[in-house]
C-alpha positions as CSV (number, residue, x, y, z in Angstrom):
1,X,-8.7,125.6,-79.0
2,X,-8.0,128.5,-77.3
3,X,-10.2,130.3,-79.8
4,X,-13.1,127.8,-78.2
5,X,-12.1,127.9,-74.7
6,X,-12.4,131.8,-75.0
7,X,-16.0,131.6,-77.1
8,X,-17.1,128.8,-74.3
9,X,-16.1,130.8,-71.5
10,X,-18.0,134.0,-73.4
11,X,-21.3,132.5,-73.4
12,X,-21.0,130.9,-69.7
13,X,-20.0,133.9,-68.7
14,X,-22.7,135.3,-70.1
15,X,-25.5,132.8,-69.3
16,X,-24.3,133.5,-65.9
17,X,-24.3,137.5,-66.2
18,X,-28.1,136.7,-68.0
19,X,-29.1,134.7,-65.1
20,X,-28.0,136.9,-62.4
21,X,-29.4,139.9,-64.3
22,X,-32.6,138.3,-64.7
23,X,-32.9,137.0,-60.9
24,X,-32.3,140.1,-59.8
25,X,-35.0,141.7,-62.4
26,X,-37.3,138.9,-60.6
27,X,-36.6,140.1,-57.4
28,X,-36.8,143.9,-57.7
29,X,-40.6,143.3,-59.9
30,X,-41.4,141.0,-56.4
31,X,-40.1,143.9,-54.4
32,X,-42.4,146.7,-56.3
33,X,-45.3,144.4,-56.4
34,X,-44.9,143.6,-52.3
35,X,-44.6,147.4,-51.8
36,X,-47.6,148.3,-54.4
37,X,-49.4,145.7,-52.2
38,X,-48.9,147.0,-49.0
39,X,-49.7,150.7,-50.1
40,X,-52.5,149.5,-51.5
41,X,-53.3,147.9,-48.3
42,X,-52.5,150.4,-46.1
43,X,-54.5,153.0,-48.0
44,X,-57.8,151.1,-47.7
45,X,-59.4,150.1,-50.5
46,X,-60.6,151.9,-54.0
47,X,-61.1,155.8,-54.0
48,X,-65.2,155.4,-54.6
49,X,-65.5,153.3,-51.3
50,X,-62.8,155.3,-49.4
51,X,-64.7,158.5,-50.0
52,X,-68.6,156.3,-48.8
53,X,-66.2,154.8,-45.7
54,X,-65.2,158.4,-44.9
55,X,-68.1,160.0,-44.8
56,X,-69.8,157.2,-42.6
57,X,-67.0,157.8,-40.3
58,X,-66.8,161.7,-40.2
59,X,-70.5,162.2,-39.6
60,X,-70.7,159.1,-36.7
61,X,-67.5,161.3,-35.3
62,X,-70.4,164.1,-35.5
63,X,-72.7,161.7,-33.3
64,X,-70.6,161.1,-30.9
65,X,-69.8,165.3,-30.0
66,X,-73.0,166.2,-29.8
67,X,-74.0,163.0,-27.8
68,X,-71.2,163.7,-25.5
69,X,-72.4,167.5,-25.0
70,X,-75.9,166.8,-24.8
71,X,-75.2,164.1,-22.1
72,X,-73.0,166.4,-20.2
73,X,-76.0,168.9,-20.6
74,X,-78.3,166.1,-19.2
75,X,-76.2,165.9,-16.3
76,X,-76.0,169.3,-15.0
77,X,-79.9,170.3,-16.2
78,X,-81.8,167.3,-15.7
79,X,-84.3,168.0,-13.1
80,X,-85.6,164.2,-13.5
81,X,-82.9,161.6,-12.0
82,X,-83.6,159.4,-14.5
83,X,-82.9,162.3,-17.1
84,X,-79.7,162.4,-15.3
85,X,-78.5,159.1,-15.5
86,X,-79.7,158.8,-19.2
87,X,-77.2,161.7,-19.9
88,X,-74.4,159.9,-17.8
89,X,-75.0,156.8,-19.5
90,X,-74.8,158.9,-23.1
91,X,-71.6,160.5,-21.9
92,X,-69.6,157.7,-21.1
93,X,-70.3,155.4,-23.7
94,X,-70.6,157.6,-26.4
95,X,-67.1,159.2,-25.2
96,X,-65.8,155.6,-25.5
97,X,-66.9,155.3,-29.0
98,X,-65.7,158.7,-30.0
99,X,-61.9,157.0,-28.9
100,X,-62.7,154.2,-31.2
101,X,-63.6,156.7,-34.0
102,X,-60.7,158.3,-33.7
103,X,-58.7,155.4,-33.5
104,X,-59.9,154.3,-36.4
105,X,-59.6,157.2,-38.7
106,X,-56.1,157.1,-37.8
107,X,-55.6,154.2,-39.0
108,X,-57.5,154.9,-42.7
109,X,-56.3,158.3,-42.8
110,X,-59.5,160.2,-42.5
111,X,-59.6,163.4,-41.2
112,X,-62.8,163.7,-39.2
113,X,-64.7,166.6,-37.2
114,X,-63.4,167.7,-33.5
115,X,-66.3,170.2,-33.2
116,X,-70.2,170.2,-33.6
117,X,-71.3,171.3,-36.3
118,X,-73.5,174.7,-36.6
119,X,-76.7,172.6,-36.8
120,X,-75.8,171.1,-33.6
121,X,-74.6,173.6,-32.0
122,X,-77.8,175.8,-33.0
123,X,-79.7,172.6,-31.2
124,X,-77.5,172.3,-28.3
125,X,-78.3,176.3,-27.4
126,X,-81.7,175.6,-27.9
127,X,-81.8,172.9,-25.3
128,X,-79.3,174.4,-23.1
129,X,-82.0,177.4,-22.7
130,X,-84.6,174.9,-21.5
131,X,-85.2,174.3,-17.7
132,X,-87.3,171.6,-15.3
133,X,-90.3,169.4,-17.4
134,X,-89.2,170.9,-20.4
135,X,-85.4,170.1,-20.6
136,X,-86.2,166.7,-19.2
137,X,-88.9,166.2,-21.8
138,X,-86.7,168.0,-24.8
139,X,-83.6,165.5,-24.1
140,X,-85.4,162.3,-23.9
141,X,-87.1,163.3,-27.6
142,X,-83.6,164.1,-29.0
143,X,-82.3,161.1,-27.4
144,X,-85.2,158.8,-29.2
145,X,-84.9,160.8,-32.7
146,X,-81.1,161.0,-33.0
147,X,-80.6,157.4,-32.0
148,X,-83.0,155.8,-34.6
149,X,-81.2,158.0,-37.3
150,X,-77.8,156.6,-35.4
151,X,-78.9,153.3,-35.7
152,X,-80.5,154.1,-39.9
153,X,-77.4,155.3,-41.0
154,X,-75.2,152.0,-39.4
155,X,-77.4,149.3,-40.6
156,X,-77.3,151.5,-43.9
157,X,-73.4,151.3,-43.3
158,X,-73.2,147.8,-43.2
159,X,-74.2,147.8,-46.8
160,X,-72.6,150.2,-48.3
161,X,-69.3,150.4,-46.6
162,X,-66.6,148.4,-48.1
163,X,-64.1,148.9,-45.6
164,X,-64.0,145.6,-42.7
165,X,-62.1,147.4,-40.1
166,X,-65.5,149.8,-40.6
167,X,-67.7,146.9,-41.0
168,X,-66.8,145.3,-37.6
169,X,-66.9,149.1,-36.0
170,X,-70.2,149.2,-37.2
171,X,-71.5,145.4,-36.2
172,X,-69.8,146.1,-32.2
173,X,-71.5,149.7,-31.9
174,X,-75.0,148.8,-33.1
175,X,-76.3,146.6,-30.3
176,X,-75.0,150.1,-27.8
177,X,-77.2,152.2,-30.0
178,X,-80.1,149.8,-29.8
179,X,-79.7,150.0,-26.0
180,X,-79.5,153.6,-26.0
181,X,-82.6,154.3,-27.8
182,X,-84.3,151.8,-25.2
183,X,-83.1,153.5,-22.0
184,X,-84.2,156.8,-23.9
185,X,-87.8,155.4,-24.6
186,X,-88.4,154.2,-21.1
187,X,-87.3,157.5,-19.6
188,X,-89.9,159.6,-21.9
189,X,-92.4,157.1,-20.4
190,X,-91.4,157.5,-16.7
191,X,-91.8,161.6,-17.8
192,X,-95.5,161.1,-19.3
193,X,-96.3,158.7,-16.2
194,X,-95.6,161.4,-13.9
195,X,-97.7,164.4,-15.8
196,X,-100.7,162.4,-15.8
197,X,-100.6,161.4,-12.0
């Protein structure tokens, strides 16, 4: 009898010991699979769209320097009011979006530009030697040409990035863009208007 008792109590003890061990095996596989899932999470998503994401994101940090600089430029050279305002306008809002940008890359871990590039800084000394109808006239052209390639490469964005943070970044800055390019348009036509009378 004791001989049983001693077998029973064995295998309880060990159904118990089995249990225990395999609740706790349950738990630790939930545990690694949570913390898998939020690393996964937290690192955006695969490496392929990660690397299209970050690119999108580093050259519209691009944009937003030079539009910043050339606004400021605007500003101070404009002879035009209008030219003036436009670069205000390009200043503000584009210094806005660079926050967002930055904001943003933060939070995917992207390491994106803090300078212009040597492009646009070869383009920004070109314009900054430009005075009067020419400046004015130079501006409003750059304006009008960078902002349809701005607005190319979103729309392009929305269907190649992966990324929805990114997605809705890209959905909220378009309609700015759009209105940007608009502003710029109407200002080269108040510039032609007053050559010809």
């Amino acid at each position: 009898m004791n001989a049983k008792l001693t077998l029973k109590h064995f295998l309880l003890g060990a159904g118990i010991i089995g249990g225990l061990t395999s609740c706790s095996y349950t738990n630790a596989k939930q545990e690694d699979s949570k913390e898998a899932s939020n690393g996964y999470t937290e690192t955006k998503s695969d490496d392929k769209v990660n690397e299209m994401d970050s690119k999108f994101i580093s050259d519209v940090a691009v944009i937003n320097l030079t539009e910043i600089q050339l606004g400021q430029l605007a500003e101070n050279t404009g002879k035009m009011q209008d030219v003036k305002e436009l670069g205000k306008m390009m200043e503000k809002d584009h210094s806005s979006c660079l926050k967002e940008v930055q904001s943003l890359a933060e939070k995917k871990a992207i390491v994106i530009p803090t300078s212009l590039t040597d492009k646009e800084q070869e383009e920004y000394k070109k314009l900054s030697e430009l005075t009067g109808d020419d400046f004015d006239k130079e501006y409003c052209n750059k304006m009008i040409k960078g902002h349809k390639e701005a607005i190319n490469k979103f729309e392009k964005a929305l269907t190649d990035c992966k990324d929805s943070d990114i997605k809705d970044f890209t959905v909220k800055t378009l309609p700015t863009l759009r209105m940007h390019l608009e502003h710029s348009m109407d200002c080269q036509k108040k510039l032609e208007n007053m050559k010809s009378m």
